[in-house]
N, C-alpha and C positions, 0 to 999 in steps of 0.2 A: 565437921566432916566436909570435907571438897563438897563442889555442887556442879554438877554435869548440866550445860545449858545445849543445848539441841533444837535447830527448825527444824517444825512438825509441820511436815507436806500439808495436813488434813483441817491446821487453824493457819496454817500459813504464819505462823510467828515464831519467833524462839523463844523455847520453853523452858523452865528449871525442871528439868527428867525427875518422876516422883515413880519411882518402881511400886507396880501392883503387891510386890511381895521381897521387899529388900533380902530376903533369902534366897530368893532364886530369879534374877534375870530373865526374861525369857525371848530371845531375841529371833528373825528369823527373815532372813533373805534368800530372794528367787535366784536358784541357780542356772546352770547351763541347759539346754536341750543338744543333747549326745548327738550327734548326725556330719559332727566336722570337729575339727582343733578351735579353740579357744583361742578368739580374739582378741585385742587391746581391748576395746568395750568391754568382755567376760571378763578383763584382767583388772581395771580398772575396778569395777564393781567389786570385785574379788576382796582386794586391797583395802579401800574404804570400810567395809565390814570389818574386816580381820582389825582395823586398827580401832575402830568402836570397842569391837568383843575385849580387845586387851587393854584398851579405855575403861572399859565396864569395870572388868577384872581385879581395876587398882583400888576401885570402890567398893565391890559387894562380894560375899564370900562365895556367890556362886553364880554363873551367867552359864545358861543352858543355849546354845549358839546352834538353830536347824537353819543347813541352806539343802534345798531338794537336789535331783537329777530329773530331766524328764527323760524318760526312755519309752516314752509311746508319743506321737506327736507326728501329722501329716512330713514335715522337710524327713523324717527319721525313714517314713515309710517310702516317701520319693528317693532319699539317698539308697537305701536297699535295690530299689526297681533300677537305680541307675547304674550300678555296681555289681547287679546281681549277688550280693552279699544278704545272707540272712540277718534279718535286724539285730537280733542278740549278739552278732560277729560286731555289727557294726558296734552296739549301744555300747559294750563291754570293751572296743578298745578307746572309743574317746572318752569313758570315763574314767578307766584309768590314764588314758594320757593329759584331761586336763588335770586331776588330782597329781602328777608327775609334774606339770608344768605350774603350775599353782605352788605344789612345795618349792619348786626351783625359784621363787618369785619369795620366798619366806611366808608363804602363808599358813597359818596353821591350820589345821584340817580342822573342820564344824565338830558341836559335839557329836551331832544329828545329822547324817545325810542322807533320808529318803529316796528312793525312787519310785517314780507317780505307779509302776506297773506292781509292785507292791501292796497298794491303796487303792485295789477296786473296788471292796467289800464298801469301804470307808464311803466311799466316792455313790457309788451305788445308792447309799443310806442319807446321804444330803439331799442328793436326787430326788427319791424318794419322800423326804421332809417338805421339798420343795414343792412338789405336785401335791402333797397334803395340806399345803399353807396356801397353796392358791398362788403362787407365783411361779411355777410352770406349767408346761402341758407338754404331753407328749403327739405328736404329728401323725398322719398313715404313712407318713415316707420310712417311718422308724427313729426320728428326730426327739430327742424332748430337747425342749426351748425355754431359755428365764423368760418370765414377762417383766420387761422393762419397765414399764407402765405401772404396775403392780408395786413400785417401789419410790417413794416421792422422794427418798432423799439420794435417789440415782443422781451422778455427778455431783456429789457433794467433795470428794477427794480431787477430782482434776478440775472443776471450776464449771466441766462445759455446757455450753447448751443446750436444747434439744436438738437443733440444728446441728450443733455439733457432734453429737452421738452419732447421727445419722446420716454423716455427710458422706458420698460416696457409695452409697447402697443402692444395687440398682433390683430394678423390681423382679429379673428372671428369679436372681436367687433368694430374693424375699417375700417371693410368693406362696407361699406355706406359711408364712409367718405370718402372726397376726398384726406383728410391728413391725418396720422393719430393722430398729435399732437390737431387737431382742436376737440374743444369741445364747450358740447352740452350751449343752450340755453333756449331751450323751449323743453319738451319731453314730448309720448305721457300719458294718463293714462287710466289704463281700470274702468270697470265701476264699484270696489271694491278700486279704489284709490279715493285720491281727485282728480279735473281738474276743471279746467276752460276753460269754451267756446273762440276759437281763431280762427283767418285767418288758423291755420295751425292741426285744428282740435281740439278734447276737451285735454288738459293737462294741464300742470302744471312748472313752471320755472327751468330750472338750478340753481343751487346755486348762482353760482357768480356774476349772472345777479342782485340777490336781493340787493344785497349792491350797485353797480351803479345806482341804480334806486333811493334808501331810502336814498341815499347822497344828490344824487342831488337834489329830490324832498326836501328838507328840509333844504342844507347848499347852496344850489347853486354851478353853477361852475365857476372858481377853487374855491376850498374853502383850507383852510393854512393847516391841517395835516391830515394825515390818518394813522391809524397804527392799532397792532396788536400783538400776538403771532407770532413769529419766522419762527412757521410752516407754519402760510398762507403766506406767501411769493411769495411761489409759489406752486399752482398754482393760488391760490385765487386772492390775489393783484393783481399778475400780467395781469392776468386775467380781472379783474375792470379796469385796466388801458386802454387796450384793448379795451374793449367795451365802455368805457365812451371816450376814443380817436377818435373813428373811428364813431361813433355815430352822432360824430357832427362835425366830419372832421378836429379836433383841435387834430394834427399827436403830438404834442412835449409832452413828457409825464409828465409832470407838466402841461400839461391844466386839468388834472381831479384832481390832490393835487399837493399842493407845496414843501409838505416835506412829508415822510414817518418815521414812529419810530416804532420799532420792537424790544418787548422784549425778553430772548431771555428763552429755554427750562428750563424746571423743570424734574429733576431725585425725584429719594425716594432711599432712601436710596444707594446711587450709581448706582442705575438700572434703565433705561429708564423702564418711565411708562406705562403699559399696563394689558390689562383684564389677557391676558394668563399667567402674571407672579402671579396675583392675587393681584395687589400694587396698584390697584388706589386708590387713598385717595382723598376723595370726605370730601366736606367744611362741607357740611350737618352733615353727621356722628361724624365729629370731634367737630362740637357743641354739638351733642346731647351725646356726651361723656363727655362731661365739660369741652371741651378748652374753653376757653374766647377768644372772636370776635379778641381783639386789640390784643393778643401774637399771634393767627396766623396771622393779617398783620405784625405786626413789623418781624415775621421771615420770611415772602416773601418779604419781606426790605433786609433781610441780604446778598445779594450781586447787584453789579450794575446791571442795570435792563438789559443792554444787555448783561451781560454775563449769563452765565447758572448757575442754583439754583439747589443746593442739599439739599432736602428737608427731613431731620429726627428730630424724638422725640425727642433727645436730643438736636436741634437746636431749636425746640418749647417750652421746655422745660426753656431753657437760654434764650427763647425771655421774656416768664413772669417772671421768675427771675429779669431782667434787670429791667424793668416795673412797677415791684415791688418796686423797689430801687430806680426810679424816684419817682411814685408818695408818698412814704415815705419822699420822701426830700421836696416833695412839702406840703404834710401834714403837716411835722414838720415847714415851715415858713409861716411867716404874710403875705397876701396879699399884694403887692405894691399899693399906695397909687394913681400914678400917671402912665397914660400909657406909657408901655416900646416900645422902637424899637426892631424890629426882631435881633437876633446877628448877622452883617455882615458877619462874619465870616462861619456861618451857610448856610445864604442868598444866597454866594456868591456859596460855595459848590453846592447847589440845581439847580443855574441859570446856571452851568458849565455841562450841559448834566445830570441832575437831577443827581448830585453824590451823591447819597444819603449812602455813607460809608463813603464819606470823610466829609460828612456834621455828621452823625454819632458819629465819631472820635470827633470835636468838641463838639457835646451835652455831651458828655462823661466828655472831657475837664470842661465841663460848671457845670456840676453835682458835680463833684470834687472839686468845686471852691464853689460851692453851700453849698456843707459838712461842709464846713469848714467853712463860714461867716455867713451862713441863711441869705442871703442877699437875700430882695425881691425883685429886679431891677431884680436877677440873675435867683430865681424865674419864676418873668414874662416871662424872654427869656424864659427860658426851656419850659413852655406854649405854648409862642407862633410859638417853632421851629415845636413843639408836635403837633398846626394845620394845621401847613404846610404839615404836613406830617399824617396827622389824627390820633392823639396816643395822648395822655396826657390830655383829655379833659372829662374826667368822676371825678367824686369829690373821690378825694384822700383817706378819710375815706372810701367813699364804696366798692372801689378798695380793698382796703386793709382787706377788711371783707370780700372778698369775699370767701365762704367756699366750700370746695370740699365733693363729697359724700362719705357716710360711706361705707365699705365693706360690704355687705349682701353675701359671701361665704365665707368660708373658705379655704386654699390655697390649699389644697388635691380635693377641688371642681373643685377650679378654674385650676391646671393642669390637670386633667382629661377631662374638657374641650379642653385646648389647645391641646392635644395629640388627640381631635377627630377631631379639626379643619386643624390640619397637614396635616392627612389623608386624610380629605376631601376637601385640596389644592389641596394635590398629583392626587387624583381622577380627579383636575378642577372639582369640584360641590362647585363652590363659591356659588354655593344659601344656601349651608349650614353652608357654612364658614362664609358667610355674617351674617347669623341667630344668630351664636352662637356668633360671634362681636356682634353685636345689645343688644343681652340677656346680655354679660358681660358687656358692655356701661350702661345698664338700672340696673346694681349690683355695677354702681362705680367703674368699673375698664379698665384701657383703654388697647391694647394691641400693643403692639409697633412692628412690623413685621422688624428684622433687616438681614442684612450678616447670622450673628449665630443663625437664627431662631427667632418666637417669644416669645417675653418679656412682662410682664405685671405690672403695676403700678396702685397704688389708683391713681383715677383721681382728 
């Protein structure tokens, strides 16, 4: 049988994947917190999963795949106050809009997808275990708190310090605390927030309590992977680890996952992403500008998944190019007649810590080879590497029709534009800068924010 090898965040080495229970996989990654559209980061993370889960797939006859929602969470409660939109208006339309932008990206949907507001009973009950095991307490402010302290193999998943746990803490808000690395669990809410009725007064969960809870309730413990973006690492993971350790008194930190996988940051354009630089690129907007789904995963493809991805138009741009040029090869030959096997060689790449550039480098190989014979054995691979990896599976003719919109400005328009939206960068009034992206998106033209300022292109 294949042998699945995988770096495990939590030994820090690559492992030969040995499943708890080769009957059922049990896999499960952190999902989005509802409160906006889903970022390159969300999408990236997205991608890497989905191509594990259908990695798993070719191995074992069954992989049970939970990624959450959160839909209780402080940014969810400030977006509400800031919109005056009731949260469930809110929660309810970005979870379905990332699950809409997510399938536009070929990703298949989890088996599992919880929402943390589902799981309070759940949540409640660790709580609860937690203050019976001596590793929380709850506060007079209405607080119960993990004790840090209370747990010697704390930072055993992100390496850090104790100085590092605690870098940053300053003493107003860590004055209730007995530590000040220990954080919250359960907090209070007033009577303009959400809550829920508890042993510890009306509130509402910590973050990182929701994911220990929506695992366990649903893969069981241990269950074989847990993973994520880069950044939860720490404090979130480590955090999960914690609590799902100390809970049920099972200290070794593979009693709550077996393995951990962490992809790793996404930049834009050489610049870490953030509101204040005005760079986030959100998945949503980039469709409704007329990228196609499958060139922006194949370009959150183009480097290995735990290294860091720099993310520009001209990398998007070469991902449908490339795309192009497969499925034209696939256009121009005959169906095979007979089922093909995956290309070893391809296979083998994928099974090696999902190398998905060395496996890459191959299809390339395989395309080239294709050019030249129209051989439909060679065909098939290209197919079937394309579902491994979820690309190549839309019919070849359509692909290749597919047309971009016509300009409706003129380019004296359309820079007069850009030089309004410069300004109103410089200002930080992205609500306007966003407006006037959206208006050129809906005229056919997308604008490409680079180093040298921005750029604009038919889309």
């Amino acid at each position: 049988m294949a042998q699945l090898n995988i770096y495990n965040s939590l030994t820090r080495k690559k492992e030969a994947f040995e499943p708890l229970d080769k009957a059922n996989v049990r896999l499960y990654a952190c999902g989005p917190t509802v409160y906006d559209y889903a970022h390159i980061g969300n999408a990236r993370m997205a991608v890497v999963f989905d191509i594990l889960a259908r990695l798993l797939r070719t191995l074992y006859p069954k992989v049970t795949y939970a990624s959450n929602i959160t839909d209780i969470e402080d940014k969810i409660i400030t977006a509400a106050r800031d919109t005056g939109q009731p949260i469930n208006v809110i929660t309810k339309k970005y979870t379905e809009a990332y699950n809409e932008d997510m399938g536009a990206l070929n990703i298949l949907p989890p088996d599992i997808q919880p929402h943390a507001t589902g799981h309070i009973p759940q949540m409640l009950s660790l709580i609860h275990k937690l203050i019976d095991n001596g590793h929380a307490y709850a506060t007079k402010e209405g607080e119960v708190l993990f004790s840090v302290s209370s747990f010697d193999n704390y930072g055993g998943l992100s390496g850090r310090s104790r100085d590092d746990q605690i870098a940053g803490a300053r003493v107003e808000v860590a004055s209730h605390k007995r530590d000040p690395a220990d954080f919250v669990l359960w907090k209070p809410s007033t009577d303009e927030e959400p809550g829920w009725g508890s042993p510890y007064g009306r509130g509402r969960p910590g973050w990182h309590i929701e994911c220990s809870a929506m695992a366990e309730e649903h893969l069981g413990l241990p269950f074989d992977i847990h993973g994520g973006g880069a950044d939860l690492k720490f404090p979130h993971h480590e955090n999960e680890i914690a609590q799902s350790c100390c809970a049920h008194k099972q200290y070794d930190l593979a009693s709550f996952a077996n393995c951990w996988v962490h992809n790793g940051f996404v930049t834009v354009e050489g610049e870490k992403m953030s509101k204040s630089l005005g760079n986030v690129t959100l998945v949503h907007h980039l469709l409704e500008q007329g990228m196609r789904g499958e060139s922006i995963r194949f370009a959150l493809m183009g480097a290995h998944y735990r290294q860091p991805l720099d993310w520009t138009m001209d990398g998007l741009a070469q991902a449908e190019k490339t795309l192009t040029k497969f499925y034209a090869l696939l256009a121009d030959t005959p169906p095979a007649e007979d089922k093909v096997a995956l290309n070893s060689e391809i296979y083998e790449a994928l099974l090696d810590d999902m190398n998905v550039p060395k496996a890459m480098a191959a299809i390339h190989a395989l395309a080239k080879e294709l050019e030249k014979t129209k051989a439909p054995a060679l065909a098939a691979q290209l197919k079937a590497a394309g579902l491994l990896l979820g690309i190549l599976q839309q019919d070849p003719a359509a692909w290749l029709a597919g047309g971009k919109k016509e300009l409706a400005l003129d380019e004296a328009e359309i820079e007069v534009l850009l030089a309004e939206r410069k300004q109103a960068r410089a200002d930080k009034n992205f609500k306007r800068s966003d407006e006037i992206r959206d208006f050129l998106a809906e005229k056919g033209i997308v604008i490409e924010d680079t180093a040298q300022g921005a750029k604009w292109r038919a889309a």
